[in-house]
PDB file of N, CA, C and O in Angstrom:
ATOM      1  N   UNK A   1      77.884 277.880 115.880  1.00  0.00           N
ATOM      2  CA  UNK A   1      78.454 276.796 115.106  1.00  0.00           C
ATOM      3  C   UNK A   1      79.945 277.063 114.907  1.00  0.00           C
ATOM      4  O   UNK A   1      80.318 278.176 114.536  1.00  0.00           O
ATOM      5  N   UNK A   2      80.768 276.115 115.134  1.00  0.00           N
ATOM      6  CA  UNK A   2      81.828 276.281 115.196  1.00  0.00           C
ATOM      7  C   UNK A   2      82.648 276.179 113.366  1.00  0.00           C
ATOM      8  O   UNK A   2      81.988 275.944 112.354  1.00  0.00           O
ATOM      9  N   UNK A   3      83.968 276.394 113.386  1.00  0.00           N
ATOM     10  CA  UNK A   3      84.832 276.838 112.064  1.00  0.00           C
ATOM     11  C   UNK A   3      85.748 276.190 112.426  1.00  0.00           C
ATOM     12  O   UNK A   3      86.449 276.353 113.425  1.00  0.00           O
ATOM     13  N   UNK A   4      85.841 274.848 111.067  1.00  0.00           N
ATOM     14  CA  UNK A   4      87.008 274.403 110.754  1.00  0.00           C
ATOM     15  C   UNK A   4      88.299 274.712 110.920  1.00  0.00           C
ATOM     16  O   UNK A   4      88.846 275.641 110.326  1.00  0.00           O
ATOM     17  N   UNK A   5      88.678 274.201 111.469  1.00  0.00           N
ATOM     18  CA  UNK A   5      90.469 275.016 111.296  1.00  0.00           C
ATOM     19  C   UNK A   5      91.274 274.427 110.014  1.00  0.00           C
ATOM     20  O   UNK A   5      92.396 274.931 109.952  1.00  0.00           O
ATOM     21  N   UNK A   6      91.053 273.657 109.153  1.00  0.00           N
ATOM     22  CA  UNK A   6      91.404 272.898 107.974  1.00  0.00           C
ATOM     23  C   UNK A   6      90.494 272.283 106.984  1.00  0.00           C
ATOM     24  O   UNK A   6      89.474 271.639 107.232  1.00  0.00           O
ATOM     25  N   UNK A   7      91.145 272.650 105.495  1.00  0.00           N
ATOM     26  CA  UNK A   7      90.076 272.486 104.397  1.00  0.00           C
ATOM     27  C   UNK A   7      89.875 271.408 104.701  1.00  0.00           C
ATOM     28  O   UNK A   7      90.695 270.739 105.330  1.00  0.00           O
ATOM     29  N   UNK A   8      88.759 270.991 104.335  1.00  0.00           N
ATOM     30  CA  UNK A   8      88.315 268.872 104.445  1.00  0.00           C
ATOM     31  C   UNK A   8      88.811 268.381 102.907  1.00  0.00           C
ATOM     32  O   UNK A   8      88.320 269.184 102.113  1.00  0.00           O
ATOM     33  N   UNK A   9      89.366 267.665 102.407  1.00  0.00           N
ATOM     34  CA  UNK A   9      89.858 266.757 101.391  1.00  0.00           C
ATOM     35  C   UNK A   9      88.880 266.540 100.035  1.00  0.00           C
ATOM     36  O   UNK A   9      87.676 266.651 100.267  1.00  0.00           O
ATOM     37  N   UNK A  10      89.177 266.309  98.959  1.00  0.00           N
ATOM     38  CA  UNK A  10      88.188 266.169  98.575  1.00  0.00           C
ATOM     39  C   UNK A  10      87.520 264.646  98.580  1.00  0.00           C
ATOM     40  O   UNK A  10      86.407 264.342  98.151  1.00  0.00           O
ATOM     41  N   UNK A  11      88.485 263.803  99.168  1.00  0.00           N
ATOM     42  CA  UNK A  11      88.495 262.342  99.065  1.00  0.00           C
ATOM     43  C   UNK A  11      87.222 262.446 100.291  1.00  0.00           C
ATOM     44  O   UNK A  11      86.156 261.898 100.009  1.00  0.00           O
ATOM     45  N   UNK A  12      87.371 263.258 101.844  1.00  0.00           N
ATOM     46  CA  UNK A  12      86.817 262.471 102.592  1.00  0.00           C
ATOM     47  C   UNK A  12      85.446 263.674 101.873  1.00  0.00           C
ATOM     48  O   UNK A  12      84.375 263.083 102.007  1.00  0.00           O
ATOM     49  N   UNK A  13      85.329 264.389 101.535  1.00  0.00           N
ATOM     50  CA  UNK A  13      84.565 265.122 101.501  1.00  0.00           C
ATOM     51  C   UNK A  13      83.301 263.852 100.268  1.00  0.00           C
ATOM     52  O   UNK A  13      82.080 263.796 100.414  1.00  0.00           O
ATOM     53  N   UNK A  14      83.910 263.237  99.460  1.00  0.00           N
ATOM     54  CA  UNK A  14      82.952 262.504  98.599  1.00  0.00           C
ATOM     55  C   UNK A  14      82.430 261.114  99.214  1.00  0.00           C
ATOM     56  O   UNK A  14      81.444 260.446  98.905  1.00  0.00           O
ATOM     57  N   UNK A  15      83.404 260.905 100.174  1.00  0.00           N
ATOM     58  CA  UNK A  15      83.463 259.862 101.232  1.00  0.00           C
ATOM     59  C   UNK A  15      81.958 259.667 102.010  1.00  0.00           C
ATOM     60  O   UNK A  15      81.165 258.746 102.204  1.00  0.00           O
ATOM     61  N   UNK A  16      82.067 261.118 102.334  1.00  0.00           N
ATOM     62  CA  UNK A  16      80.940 261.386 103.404  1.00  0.00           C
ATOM     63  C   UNK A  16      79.465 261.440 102.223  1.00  0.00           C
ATOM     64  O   UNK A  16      78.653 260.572 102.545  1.00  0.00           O
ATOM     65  N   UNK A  17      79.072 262.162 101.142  1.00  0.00           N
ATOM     66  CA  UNK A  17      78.636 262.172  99.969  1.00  0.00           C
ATOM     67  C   UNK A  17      77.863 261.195  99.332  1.00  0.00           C
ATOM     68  O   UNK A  17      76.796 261.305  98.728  1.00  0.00           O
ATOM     69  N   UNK A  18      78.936 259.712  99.678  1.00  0.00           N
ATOM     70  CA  UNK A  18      78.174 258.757  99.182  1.00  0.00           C
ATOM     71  C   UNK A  18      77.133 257.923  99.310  1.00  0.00           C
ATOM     72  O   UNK A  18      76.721 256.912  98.741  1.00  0.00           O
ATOM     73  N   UNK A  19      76.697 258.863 100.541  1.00  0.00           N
ATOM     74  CA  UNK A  19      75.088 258.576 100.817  1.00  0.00           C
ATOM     75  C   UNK A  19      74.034 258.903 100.686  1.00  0.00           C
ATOM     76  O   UNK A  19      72.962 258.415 101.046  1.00  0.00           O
ATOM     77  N   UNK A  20      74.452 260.271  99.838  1.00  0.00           N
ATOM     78  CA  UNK A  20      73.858 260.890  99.722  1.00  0.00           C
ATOM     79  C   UNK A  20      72.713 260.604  98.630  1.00  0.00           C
ATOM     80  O   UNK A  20      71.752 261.353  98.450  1.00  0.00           O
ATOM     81  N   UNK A  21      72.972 259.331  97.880  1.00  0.00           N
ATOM     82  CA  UNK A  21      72.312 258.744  96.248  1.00  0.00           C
ATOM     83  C   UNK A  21      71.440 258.568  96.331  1.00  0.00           C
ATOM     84  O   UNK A  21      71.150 257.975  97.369  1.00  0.00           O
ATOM     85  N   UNK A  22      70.467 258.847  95.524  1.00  0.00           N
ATOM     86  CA  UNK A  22      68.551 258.364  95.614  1.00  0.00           C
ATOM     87  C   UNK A  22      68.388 257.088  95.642  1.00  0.00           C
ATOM     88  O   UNK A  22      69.178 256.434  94.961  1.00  0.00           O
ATOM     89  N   UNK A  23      67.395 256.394  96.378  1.00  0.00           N
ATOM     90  CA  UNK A  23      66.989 255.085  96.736  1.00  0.00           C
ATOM     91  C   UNK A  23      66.595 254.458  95.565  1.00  0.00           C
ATOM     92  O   UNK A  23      65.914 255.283  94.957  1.00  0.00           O
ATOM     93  N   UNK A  24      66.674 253.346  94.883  1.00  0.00           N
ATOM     94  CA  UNK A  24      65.595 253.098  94.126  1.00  0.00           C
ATOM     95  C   UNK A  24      64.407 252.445  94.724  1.00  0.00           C
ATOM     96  O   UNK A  24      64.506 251.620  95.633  1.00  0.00           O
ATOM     97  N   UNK A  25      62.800 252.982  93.984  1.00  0.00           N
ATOM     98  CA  UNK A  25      61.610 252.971  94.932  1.00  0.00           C
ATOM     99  C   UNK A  25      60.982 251.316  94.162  1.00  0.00           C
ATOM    100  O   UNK A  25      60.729 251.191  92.964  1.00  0.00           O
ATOM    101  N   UNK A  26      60.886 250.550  94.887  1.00  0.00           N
ATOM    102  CA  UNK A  26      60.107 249.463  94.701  1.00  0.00           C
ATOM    103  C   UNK A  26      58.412 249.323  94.448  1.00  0.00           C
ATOM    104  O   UNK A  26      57.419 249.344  95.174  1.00  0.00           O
ATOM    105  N   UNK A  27      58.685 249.165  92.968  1.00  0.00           N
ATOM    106  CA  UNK A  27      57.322 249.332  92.458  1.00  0.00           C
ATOM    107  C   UNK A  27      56.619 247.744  92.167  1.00  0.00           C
ATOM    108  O   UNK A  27      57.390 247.024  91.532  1.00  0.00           O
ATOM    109  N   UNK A  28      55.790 247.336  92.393  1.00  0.00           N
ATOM    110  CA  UNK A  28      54.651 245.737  92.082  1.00  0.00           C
ATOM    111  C   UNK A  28      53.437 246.509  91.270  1.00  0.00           C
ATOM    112  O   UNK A  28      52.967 247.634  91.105  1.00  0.00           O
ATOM    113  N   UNK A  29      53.251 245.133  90.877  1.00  0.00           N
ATOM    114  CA  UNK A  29      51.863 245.012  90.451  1.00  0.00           C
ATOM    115  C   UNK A  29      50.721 244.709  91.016  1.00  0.00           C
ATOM    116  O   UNK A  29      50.576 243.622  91.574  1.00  0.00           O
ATOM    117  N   UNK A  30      49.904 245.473  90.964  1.00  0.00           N
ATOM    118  CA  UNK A  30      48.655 245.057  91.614  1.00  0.00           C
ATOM    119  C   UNK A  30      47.879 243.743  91.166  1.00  0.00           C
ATOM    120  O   UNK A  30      47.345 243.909  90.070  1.00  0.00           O
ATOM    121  N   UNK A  31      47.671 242.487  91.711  1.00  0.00           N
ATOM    122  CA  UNK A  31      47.417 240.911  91.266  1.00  0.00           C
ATOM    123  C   UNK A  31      45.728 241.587  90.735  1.00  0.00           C
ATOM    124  O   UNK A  31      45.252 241.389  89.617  1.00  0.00           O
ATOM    125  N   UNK A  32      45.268 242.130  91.488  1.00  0.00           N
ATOM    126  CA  UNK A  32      44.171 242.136  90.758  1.00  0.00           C
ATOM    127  C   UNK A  32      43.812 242.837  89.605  1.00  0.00           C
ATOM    128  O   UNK A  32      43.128 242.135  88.860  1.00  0.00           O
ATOM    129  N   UNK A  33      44.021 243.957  89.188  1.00  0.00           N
ATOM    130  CA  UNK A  33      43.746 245.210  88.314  1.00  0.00           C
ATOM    131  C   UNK A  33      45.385 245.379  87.198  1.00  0.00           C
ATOM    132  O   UNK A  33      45.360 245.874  86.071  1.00  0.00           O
ATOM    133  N   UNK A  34      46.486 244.911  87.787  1.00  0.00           N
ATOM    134  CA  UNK A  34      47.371 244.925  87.246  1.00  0.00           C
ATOM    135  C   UNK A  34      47.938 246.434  87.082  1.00  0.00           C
ATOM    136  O   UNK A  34      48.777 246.717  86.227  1.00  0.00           O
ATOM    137  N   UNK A  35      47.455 247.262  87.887  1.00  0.00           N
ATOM    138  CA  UNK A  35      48.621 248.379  87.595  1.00  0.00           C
ATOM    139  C   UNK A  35      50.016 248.293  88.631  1.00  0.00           C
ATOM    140  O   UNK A  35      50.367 247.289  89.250  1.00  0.00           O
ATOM    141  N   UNK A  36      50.609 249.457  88.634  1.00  0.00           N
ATOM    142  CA  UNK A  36      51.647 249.483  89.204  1.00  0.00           C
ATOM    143  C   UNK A  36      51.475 250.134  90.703  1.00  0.00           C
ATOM    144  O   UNK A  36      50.553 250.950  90.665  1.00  0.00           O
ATOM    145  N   UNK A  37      52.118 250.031  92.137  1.00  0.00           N
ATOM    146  CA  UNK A  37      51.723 249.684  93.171  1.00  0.00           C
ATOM    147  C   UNK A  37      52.895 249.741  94.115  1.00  0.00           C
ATOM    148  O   UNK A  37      53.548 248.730  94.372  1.00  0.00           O
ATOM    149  N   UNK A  38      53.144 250.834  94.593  1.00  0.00           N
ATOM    150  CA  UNK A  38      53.978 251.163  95.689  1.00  0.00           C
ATOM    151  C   UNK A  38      53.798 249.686  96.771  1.00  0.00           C
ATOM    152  O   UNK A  38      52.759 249.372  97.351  1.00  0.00           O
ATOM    153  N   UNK A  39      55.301 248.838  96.829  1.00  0.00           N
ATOM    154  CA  UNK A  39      55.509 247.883  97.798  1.00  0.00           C
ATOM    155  C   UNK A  39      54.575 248.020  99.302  1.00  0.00           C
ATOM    156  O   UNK A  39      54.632 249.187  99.689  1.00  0.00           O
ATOM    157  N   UNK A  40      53.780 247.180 100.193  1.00  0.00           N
ATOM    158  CA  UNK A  40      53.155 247.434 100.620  1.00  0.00           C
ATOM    159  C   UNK A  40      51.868 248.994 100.846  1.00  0.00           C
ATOM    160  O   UNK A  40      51.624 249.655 101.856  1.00  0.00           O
ATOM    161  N   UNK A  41      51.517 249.060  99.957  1.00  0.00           N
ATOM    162  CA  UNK A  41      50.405 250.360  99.871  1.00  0.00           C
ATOM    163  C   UNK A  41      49.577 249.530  99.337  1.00  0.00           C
ATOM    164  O   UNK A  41      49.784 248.446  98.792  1.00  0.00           O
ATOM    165  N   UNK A  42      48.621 250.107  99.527  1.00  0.00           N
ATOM    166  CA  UNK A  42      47.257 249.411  98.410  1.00  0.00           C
ATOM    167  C   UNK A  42      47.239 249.888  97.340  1.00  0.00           C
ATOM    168  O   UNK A  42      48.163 250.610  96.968  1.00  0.00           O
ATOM    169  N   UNK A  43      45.818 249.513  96.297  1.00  0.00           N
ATOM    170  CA  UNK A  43      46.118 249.788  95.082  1.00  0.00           C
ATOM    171  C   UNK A  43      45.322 251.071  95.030  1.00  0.00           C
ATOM    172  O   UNK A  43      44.327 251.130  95.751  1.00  0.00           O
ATOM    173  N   UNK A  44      45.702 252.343  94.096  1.00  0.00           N
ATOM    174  CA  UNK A  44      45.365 253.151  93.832  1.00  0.00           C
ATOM    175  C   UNK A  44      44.122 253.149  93.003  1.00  0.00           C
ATOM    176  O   UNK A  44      43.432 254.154  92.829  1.00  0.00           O
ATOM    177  N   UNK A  45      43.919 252.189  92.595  1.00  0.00           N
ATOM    178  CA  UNK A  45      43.139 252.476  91.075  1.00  0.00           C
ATOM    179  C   UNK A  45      41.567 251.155  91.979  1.00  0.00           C
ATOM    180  O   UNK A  45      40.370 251.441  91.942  1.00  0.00           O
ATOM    181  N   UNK A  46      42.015 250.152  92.494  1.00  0.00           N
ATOM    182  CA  UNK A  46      41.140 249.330  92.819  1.00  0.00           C
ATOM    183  C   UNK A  46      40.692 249.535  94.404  1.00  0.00           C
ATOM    184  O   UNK A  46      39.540 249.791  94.755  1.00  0.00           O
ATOM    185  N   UNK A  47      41.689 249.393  95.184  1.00  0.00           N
ATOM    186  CA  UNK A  47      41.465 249.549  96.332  1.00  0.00           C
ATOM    187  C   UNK A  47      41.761 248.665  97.384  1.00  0.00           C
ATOM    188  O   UNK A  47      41.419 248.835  98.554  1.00  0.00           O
ATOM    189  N   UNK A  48      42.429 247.683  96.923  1.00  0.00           N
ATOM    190  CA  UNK A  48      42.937 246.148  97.493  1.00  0.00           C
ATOM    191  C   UNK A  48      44.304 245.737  98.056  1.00  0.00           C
ATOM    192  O   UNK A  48      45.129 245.423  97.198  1.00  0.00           O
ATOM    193  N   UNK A  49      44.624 245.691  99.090  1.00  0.00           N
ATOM    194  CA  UNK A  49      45.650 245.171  99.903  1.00  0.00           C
ATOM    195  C   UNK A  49      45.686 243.635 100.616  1.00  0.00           C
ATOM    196  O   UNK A  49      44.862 243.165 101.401  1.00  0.00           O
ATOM    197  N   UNK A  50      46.463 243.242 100.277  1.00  0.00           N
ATOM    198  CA  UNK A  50      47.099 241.744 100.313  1.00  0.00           C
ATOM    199  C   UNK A  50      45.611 240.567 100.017  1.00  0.00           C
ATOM    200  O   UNK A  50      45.430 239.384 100.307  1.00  0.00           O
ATOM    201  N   UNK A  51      44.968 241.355  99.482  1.00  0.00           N
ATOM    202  CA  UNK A  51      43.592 240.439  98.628  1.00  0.00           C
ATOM    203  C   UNK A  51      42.362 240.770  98.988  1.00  0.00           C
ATOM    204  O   UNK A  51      41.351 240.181  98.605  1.00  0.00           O
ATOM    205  N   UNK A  52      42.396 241.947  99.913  1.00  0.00           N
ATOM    206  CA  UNK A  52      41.399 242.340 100.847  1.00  0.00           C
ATOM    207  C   UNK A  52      41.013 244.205 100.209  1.00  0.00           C
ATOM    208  O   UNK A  52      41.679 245.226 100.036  1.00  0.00           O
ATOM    209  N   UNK A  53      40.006 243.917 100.094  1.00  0.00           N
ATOM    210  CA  UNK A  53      39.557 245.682  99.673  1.00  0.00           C
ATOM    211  C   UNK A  53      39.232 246.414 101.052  1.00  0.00           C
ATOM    212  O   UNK A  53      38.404 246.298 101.956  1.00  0.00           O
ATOM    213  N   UNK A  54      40.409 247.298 100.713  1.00  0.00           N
ATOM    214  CA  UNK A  54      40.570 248.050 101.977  1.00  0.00           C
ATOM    215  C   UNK A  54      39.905 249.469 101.840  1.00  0.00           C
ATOM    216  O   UNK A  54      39.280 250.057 102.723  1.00  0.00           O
ATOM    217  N   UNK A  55      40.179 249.938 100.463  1.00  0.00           N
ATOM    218  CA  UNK A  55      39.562 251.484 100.302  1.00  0.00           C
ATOM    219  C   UNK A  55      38.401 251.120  99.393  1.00  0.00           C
ATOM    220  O   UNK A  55      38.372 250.239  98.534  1.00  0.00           O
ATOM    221  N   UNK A  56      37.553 251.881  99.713  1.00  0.00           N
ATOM    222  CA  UNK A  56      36.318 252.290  98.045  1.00  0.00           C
ATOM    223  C   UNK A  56      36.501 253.002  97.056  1.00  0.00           C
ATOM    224  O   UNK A  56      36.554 254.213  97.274  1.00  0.00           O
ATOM    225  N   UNK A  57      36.603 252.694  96.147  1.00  0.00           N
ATOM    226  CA  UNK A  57      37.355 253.567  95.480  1.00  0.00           C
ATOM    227  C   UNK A  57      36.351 253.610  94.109  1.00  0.00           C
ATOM    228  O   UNK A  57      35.864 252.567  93.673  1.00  0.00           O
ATOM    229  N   UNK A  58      36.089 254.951  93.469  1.00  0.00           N
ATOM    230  CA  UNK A  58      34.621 255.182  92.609  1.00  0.00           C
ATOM    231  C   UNK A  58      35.512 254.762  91.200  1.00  0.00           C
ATOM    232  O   UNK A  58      36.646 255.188  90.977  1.00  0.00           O
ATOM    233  N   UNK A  59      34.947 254.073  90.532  1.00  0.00           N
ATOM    234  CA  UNK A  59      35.171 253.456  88.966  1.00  0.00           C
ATOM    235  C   UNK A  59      35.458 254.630  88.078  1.00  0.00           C
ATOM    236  O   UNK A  59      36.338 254.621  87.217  1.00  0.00           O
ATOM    237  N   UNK A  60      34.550 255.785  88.374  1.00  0.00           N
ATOM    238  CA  UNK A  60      35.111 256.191  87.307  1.00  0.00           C
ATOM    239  C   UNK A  60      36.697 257.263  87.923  1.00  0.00           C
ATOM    240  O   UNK A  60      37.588 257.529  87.116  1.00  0.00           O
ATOM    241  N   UNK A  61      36.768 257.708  89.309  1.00  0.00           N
ATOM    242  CA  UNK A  61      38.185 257.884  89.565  1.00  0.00           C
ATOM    243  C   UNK A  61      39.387 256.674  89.176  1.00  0.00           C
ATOM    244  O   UNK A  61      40.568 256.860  88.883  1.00  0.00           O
ATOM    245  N   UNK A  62      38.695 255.498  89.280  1.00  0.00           N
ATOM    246  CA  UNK A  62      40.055 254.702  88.881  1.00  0.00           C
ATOM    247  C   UNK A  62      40.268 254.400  86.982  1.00  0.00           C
ATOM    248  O   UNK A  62      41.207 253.922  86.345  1.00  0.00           O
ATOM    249  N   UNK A  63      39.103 254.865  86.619  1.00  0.00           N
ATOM    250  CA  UNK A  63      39.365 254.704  84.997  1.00  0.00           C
ATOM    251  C   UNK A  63      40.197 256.175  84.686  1.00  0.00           C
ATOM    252  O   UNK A  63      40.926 256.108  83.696  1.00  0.00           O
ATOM    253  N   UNK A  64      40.183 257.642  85.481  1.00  0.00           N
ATOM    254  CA  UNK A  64      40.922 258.670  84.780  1.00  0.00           C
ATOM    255  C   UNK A  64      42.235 258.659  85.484  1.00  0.00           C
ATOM    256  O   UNK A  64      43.158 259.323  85.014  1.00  0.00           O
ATOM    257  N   UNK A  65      42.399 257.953  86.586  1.00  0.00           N
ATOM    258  CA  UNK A  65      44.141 257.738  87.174  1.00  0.00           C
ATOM    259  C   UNK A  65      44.359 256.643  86.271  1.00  0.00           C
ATOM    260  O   UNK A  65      45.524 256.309  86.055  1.00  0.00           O
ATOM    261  N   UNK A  66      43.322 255.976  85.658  1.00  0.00           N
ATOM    262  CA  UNK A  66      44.657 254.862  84.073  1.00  0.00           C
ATOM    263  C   UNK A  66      45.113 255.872  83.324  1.00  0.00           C
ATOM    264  O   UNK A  66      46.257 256.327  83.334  1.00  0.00           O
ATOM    265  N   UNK A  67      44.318 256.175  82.758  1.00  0.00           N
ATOM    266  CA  UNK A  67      44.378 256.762  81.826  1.00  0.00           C
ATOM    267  C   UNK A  67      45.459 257.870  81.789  1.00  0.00           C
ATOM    268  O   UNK A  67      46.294 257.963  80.889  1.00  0.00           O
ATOM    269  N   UNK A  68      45.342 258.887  83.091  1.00  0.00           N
ATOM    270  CA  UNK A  68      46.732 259.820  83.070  1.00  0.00           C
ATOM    271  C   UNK A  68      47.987 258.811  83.184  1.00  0.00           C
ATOM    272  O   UNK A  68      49.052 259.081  82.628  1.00  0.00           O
ATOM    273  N   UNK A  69      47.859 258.000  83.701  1.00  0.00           N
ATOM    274  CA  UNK A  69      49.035 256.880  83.502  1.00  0.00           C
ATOM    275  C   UNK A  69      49.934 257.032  82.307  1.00  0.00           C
ATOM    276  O   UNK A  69      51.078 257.479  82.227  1.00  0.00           O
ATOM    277  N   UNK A  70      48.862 256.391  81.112  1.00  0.00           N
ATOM    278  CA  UNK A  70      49.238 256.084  80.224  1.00  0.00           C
ATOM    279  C   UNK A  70      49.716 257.196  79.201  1.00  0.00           C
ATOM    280  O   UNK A  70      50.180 256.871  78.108  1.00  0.00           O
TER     281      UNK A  70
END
């Protein structure tokens, strides 16, 4: 790996930096169950994607993921 021959700036140095910023993560509601719901994922707690139950998901796992929720 090669060595600079000159300090980098601090201008371009924050320049380059400013991409460095965390995303903000897009959170929904689940229409059916109403929790909260990573943008296209299904629902954690029910099991339902775009109106369609995609996973099985056991009642009483989705009553103790509310609950640590809350």
């Amino acid at each position: 790996m090669s060595v600079s021959k000159r300090r980098q700036t601090k201008s371009r140095k924050r320049k380059r930096a400013s991409h460095f910023a965390l995303k903000k993560v897009n959170i929904s509601t689940c229409p059916k169950c109403k929790s909260e719901v990573l943008s296209h994922h299904a629902c954690a707690t029910c099991g339902v994607y775009k109106g369609k139950e995609v996973l099985k998901v056991d009642k009483k796992d989705a009553k103790k993921k509310a609950e640590k929720k809350k």
